[in-house]
Structure formats: C-alpha cells, structure tokens
C-alpha positions as CSV (number, residue, x, y, z in Angstrom):
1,X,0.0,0.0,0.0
2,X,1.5,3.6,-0.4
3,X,1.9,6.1,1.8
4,X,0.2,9.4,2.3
5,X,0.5,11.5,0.0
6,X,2.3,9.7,-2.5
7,X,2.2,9.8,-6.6
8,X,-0.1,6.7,-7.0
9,X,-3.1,8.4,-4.6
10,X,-3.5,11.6,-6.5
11,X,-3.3,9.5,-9.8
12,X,-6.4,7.1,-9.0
13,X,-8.5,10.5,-7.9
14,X,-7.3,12.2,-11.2
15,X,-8.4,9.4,-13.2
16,X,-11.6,9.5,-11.7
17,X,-12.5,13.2,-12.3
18,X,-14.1,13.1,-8.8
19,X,-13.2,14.2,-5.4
20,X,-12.8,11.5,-2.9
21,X,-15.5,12.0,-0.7
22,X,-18.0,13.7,-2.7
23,X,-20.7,13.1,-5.0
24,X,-22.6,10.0,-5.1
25,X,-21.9,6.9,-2.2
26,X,-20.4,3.8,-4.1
27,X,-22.5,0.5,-3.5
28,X,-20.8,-1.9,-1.0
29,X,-19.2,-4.5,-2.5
30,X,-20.1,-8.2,-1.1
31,X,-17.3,-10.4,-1.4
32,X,-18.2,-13.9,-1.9
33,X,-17.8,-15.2,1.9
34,X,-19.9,-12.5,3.1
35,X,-22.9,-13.3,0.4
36,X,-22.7,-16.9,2.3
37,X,-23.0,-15.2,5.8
38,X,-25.8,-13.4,5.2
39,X,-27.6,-16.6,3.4
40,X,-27.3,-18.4,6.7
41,X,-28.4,-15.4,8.5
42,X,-31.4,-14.8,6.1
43,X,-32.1,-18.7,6.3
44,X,-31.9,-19.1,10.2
45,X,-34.3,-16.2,10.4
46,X,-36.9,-18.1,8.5
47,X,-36.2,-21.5,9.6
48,X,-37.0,-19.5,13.4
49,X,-40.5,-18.9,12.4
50,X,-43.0,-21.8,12.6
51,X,-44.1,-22.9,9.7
52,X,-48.0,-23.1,10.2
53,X,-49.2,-26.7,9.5
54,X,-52.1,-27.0,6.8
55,X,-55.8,-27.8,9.1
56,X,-56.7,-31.2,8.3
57,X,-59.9,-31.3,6.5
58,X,-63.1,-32.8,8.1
59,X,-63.9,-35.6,6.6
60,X,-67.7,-35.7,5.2
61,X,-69.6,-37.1,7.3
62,X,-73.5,-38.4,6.2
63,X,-75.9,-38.6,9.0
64,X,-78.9,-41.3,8.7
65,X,-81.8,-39.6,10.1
66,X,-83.7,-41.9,12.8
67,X,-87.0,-44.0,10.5
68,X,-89.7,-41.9,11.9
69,X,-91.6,-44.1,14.5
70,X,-94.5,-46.1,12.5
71,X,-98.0,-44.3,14.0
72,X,-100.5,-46.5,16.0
73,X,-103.6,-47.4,13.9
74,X,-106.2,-44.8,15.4
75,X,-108.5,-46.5,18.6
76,X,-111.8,-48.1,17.1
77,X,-114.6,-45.8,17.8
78,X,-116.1,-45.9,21.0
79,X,-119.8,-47.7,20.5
80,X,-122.6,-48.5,22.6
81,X,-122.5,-52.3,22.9
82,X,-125.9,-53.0,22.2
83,X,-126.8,-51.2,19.1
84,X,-123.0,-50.7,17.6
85,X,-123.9,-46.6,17.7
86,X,-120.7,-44.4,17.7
87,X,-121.0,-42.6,21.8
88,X,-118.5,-40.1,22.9
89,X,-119.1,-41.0,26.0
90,X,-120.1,-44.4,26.9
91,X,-121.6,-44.6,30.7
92,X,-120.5,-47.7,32.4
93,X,-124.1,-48.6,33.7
94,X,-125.4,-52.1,33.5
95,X,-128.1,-53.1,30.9
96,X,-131.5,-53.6,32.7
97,X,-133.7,-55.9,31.4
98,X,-137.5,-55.5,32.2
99,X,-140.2,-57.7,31.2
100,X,-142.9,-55.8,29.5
101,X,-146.6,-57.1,28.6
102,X,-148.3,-57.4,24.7
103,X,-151.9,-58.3,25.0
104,X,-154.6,-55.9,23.8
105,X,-154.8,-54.6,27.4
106,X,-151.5,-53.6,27.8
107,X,-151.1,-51.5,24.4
108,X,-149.8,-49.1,23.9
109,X,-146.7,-49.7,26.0
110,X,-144.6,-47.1,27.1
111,X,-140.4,-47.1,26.5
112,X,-140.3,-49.4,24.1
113,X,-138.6,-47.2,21.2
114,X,-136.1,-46.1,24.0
115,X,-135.0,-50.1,24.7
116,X,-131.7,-51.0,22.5
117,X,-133.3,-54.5,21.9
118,X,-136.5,-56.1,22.6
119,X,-137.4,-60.0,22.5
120,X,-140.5,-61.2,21.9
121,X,-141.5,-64.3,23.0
122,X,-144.9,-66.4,23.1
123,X,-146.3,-67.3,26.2
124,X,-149.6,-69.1,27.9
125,X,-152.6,-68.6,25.7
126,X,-150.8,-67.7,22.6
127,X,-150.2,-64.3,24.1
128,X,-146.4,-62.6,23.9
129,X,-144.5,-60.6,26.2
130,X,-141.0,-59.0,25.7
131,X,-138.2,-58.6,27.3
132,X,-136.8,-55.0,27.2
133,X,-133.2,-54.2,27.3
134,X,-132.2,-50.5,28.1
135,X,-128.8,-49.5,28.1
136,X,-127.8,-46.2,25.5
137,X,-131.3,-44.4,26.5
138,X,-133.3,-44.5,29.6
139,X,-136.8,-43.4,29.2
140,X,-138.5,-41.7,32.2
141,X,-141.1,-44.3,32.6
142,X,-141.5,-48.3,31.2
143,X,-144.6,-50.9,31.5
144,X,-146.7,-52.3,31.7
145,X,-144.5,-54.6,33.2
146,X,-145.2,-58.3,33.8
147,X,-144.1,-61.4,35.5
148,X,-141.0,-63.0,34.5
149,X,-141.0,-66.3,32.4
150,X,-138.8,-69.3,32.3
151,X,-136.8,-68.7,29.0
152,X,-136.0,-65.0,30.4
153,X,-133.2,-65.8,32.1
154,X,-131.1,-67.3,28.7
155,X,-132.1,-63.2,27.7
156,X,-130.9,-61.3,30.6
157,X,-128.0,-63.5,31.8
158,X,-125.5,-62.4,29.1
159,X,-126.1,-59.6,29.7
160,X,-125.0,-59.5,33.2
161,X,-127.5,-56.8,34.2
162,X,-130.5,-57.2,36.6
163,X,-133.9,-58.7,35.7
164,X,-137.1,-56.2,36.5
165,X,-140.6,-58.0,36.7
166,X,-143.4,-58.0,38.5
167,X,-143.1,-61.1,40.2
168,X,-143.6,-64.8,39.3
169,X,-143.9,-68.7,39.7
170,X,-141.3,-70.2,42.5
171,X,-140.4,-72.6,39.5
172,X,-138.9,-69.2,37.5
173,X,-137.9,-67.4,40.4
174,X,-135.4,-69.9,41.3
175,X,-134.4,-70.6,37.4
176,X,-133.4,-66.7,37.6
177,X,-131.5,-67.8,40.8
178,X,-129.8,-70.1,39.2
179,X,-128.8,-68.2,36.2
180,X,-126.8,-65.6,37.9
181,X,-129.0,-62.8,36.6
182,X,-130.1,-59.9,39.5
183,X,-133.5,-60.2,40.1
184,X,-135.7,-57.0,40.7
185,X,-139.3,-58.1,41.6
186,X,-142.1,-55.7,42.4
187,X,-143.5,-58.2,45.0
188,X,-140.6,-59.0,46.5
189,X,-140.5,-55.0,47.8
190,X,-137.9,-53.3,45.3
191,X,-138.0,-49.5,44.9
192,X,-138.7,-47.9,41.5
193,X,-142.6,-49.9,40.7
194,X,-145.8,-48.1,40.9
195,X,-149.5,-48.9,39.3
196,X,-151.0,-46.1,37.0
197,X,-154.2,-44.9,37.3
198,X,-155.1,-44.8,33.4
199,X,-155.2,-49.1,33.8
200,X,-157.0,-51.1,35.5
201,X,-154.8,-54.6,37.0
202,X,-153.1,-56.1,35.8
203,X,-152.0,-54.0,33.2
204,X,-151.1,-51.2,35.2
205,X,-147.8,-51.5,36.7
206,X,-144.8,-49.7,35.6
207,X,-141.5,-48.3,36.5
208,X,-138.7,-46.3,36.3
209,X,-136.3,-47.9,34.7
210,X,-133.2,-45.2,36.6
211,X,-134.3,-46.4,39.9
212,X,-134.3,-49.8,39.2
213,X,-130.8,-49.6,37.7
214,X,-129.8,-48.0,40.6
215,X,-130.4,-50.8,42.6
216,X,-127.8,-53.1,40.5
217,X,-125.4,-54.8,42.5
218,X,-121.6,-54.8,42.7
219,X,-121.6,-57.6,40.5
220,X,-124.3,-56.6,38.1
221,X,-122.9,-52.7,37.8
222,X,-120.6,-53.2,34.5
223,X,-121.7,-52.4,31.2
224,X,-122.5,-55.6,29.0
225,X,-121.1,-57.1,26.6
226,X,-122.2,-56.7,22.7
227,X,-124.6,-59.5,22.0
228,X,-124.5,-59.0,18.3
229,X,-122.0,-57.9,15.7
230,X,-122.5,-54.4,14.0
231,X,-121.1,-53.2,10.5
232,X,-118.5,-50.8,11.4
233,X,-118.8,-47.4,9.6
234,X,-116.5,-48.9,6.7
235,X,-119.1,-51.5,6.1
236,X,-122.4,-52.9,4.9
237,X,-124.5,-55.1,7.1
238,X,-124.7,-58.9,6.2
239,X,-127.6,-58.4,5.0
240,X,-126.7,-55.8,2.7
241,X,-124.5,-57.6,1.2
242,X,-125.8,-61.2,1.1
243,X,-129.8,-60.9,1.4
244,X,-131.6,-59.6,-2.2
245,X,-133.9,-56.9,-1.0
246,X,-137.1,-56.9,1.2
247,X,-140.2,-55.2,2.1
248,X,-142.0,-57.6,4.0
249,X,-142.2,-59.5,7.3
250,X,-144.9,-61.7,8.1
251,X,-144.7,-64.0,11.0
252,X,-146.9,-65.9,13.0
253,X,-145.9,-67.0,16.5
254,X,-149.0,-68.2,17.5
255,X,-152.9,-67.9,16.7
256,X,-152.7,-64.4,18.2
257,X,-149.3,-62.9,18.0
258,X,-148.6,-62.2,14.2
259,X,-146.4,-59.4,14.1
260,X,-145.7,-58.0,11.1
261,X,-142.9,-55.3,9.7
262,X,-142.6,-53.0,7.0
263,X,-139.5,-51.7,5.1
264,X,-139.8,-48.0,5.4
265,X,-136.8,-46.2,3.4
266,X,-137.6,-42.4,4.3
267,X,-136.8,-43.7,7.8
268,X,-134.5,-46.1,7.2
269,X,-136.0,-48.5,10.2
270,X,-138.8,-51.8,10.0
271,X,-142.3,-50.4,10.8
272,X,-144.1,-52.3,13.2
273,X,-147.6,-54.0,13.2
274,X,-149.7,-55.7,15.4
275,X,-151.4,-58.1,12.2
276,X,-152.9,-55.1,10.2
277,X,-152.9,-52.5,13.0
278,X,-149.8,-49.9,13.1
279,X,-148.1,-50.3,16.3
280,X,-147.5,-47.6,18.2
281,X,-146.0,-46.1,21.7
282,X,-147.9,-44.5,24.2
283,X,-146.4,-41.4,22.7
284,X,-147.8,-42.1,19.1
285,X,-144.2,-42.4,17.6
286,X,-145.0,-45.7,15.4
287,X,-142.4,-48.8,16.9
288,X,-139.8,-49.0,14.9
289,X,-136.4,-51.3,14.5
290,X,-133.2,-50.8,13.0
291,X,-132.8,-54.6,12.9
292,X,-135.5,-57.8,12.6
293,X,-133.7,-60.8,13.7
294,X,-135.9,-63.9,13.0
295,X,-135.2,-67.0,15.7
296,X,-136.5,-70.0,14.7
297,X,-137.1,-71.8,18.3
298,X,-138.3,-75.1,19.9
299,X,-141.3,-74.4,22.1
300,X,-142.0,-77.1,25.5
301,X,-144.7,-77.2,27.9
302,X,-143.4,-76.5,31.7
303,X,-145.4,-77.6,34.2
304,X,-146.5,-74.7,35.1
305,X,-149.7,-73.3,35.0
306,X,-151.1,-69.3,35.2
307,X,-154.1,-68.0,36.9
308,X,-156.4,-68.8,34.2
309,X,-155.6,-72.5,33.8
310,X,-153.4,-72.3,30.8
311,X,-149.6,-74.5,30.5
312,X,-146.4,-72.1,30.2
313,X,-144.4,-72.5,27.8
314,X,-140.5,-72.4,27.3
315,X,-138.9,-71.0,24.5
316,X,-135.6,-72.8,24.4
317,X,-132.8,-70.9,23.9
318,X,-129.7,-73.1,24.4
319,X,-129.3,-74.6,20.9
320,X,-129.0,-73.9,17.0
321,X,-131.3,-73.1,14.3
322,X,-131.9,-71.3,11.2
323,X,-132.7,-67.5,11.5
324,X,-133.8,-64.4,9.2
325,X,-132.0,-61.4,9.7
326,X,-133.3,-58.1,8.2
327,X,-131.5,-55.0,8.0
328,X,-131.2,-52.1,5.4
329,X,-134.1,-53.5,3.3
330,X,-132.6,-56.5,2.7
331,X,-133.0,-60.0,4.9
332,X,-131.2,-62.9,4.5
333,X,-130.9,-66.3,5.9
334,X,-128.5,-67.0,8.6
335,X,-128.2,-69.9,11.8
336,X,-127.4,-69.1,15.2
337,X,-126.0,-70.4,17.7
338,X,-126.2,-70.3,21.8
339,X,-124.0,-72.5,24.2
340,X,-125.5,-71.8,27.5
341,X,-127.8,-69.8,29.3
342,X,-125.4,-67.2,30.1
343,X,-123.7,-67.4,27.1
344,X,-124.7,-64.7,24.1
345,X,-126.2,-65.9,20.7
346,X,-124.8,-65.9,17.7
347,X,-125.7,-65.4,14.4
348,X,-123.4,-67.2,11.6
349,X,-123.8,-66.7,7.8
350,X,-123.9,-69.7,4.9
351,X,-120.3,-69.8,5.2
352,X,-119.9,-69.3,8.9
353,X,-118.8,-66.0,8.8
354,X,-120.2,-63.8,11.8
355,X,-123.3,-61.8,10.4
356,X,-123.2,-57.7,11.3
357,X,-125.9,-55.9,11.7
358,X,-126.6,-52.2,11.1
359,X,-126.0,-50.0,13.9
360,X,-129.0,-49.5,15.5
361,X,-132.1,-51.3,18.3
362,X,-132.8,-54.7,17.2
363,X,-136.0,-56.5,17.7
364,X,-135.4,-60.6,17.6
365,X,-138.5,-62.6,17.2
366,X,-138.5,-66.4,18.5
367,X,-141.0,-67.5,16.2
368,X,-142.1,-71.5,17.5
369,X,-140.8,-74.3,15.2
370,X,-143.5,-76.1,13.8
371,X,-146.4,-73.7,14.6
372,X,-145.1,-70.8,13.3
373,X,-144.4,-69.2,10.1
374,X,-142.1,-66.8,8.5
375,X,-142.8,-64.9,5.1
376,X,-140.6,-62.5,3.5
377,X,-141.9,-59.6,1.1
C-alpha cells in the first residue's frame, strides 16, 4: 500500500474526475464469503418462524336420520254395545232388562222405542211378552210390566244386568237364581214400581227404569257385553251384502201374536204391526227397529200353569237353528248359535262367517218351530 501523500493516490483521484469523498456513495461491495453469511443469516431467520401446518380437512360425514316411528292405527270408535252406535261417552251402567206385557190390554206400551233391543217371546194362551233391554237411552217411565218367564233368564244372563218384573212362579224365580241374573221383583218390595191410574190390574204397573238400575249390585254394575256384531262405519251389514232386497215380514208366533214389519226407506227402520194394525208407543211415535232378527225356536210345555188355567211354555234358547236377519231392506238367511244360558247368541252366515248388523235397536223374534211361520216380502 503507499503512503500518504504519494504519486499513485492523487493519480487514482485524477483518473476519476471526482473528489474522494463527494458526489454519489459507491455501493458496498459483497465479497463472496460474506454473500454466504448473510444466506445463513437470512435462512436461520426463516427456519426461526414456525411454519403453520395446513388444518386437516373434516372428513364428510352423512348422518342417517332416525325411521320416523311407525303411528299406532287410530283406537276403534267408541260404540254402545248394544246397538253398535258411535258414543263419545259411553256410561259404564249395566243393561236392565224389564219384562214388558203385549196383549190388547197392555197397548200401547210405554219405552219401548227407547230399549236397545226387545225380544218377543210367546207365552200361555198364545199371548207374547217382551223382554226390554235399556242401556244407550233410559226413558223416564217403562210398562206395563209383567211377571217374569222361564226362558228369560237365557235373555238377561249375558247380559250380566239385573232382571225387573213384576213377580212370578217359585219354579222361574229360582231358574233366575240359578242363572246368575239380579232379580228385581215388584212383589218382592224393590223401589222404583208403581200402578198407574189410566189401567186397570193387571196391566197397570210400571216403572222407572233409573231407579231400578240404581239398585244393581256390585256384581251386576258393569256395562254388558255386545250381543250382536255391527257393521262398522266402513261397512255394509250382512244383509246388505248377502240378502236380495225386502219389504216384507210376516210372521206368526201363535194364533194371536202375528207381528208384522214394514220396510220404510224415508226412515230407514222396520215399521211395526200388530197383524194389520200400526203399532205404536204411548207417545204415538210408530215402533220401529233398526234390525229384525228372526229365531227359529223349539217351544216345551213346563209344568206350570197361570191363573187362568193355561200350560207355560219355554222358549228354548240353548241350541242352534236357522234365522232371518233383516237390516237395510234387505234380509237374509242366517243360523245361530247359543252354548249356554249365560252365554250370548250368535248369528253365523252360509259360510260361517259372523253376520253384522246395522248400527241401530234390534228386535229378535222367537218365532215357534212347527207352529209358526215366517214370510218375506
């Protein structure tokens, strides 16, 4: 290097044309070691920093949505058991069965268009009676009501209800002992009878049918059992479907009881007759049925005897036979069927099959094998 001051210093500035310390800064020179250093120092500064690591990504997920739970079938309509009529509110009361009178004398009856079936049955003399069942309506007053018979009990018993009458023969008395029915007997003191003055005896006794129900005991309180099958709103009756149409009813139960029942379509119901004579209620309102079901019955002597000298007979009940059933304007021919006395009958079709009636009262008509006779119209 030379000194200061010497030749070669003031050359280098000459050659220049510039003045050492003026003018424009000259760029720093790197040398090749020091471009290294400062890559390592440039590189350790990065590598310092953490290098963020990528989010994993969610894998897809597919949710299966729970099978919505399968809905219950909706509850079957609540009916009343006796007529198959849609009730949004069925009382749990027992059925009460009442014996009611049919001769001359005792017409018009009172309640019978209120009862939710009605039997009718021939007794001494060729006279019938009925057996009233209330259940869906109770009327304010029933009667005339009678003494009780021996075939009532193979009525009333399924029903497991109490028994009204008036009274009767030891000989029935104890069969409706027997039979588990509840008996309620005007002679025997029971609340609820009383004689009318409009009649003279004895035709004249009648009831009310709420007091006599209230007398039911613990084991005669429930509601009974359906003793026939009813179309369900979704259906036709039996006879509907099976039985070509009808008009007509004649029958003959004995020389003096020939009921007969007319088709009417305006109000959809069988119009009762007593032979040619309209039959009719102590309130005018013509008796009527939703349902004519035909029994044909074997008939017995008992050896009983009433006041006047005449044999009771016995309808018998426990059995099979052939039967009619009318409903809708149509009838059609059916069996039935009862097991025991405190068994229900049944009604069967041609192939078996349970026979349903139309919602409604039913009248069923034990019409005597033999002596009887059934015509259709």
């Amino acid at each position: 290097m030379a000194a200061p001051g010497s030749p070669s210093r003031h050359r280098a500035g000459a050659r220049s044309g510039r003045r050492p310390g003026r003018g424009t800064p000259r760029a720093p020179v790197l040398r090749a070691g020091a471009v290294i250093a400062v890559a390592v120092a440039l590189f350790a500064a990065c590598s310092s920093t953490p290098i963020p690591k990528a989010k994993p990504t969610a894998a897809a997920t597919t949710t299966t949505a729970a099978p919505a739970p399968t809905p219950l079938p909706p509850p079957p309509p609540v009916v009343w058991p006796l007529t198959g009529v849609p009730t949004t509110a069925l009382v749990n009361r027992p059925a009460l069965a009442v014996k009611i009178e049919n001769s001359i004398d005792a017409r018009p009856q009172t309640g019978l268009n209120a009862a939710d079936m009605v039997w009718e049955q021939v007794v001494e003399g060729g006279i019938t009676r009925y057996v009233a069942v209330f259940h869906s309506t109770i009327p304010a007053a029933i009667g005339p009501v009678r003494s009780v018979r021996p075939m009532d009990p193979s009525i009333a018993a399924p029903l497991h209800g109490p028994l009204a009458f008036s009274g009767g023969q030891p000989l029935f008395l104890d069969a409706v002992a027997r039979s588990g029915v509840q008996a309620i007997s005007m002679d025997a003191g029971a609340a609820g009878f009383y004689r009318s003055s409009s009649r003279y005896a004895p035709h004249n006794v009648y009831a009310n049918p709420q007091t006599l129900i209230d007398q039911a005991d613990a084991t005669h309180k429930a509601a009974p059992p359906a003793q026939f099958d009813f179309a369900t709103a979704a259906q036709q009756p039996t006879a509907a479907v099976s039985g070509p149409p009808a008009t007509a009813l004649s029958l003959r139960l004995s020389g003096i009881g020939t009921p007969q029942w007319t088709w009417s379509a305006p109000d959809g119901r069988w119009l009762r007759s007593e032979g040619a004579t309209p039959a009719v209620g102590a309130d005018g309102a013509r008796l009527a049925a939703t349902n004519v079901v035909v029994l044909r019955v074997d008939v017995v002597m008992t050896q009983a005897y009433d006041a006047a000298g005449n044999r009771v007979p016995e309808t018998v009940l426990v059995g099979h036979g052939d039967a009619l059933v009318a409903s809708a304007g149509h009838a059609v021919a059916v069996t039935w069927t009862k097991a025991a006395v405190g068994e229900r009958l049944v009604l069967a079709g041609a192939d078996g099959s349970p026979v349903a009636l139309a919602p409604g009262n039913t009248w069923v008509e034990l019409v005597p094998n033999g002596t009887g006779s059934v015509a259709v119209g």
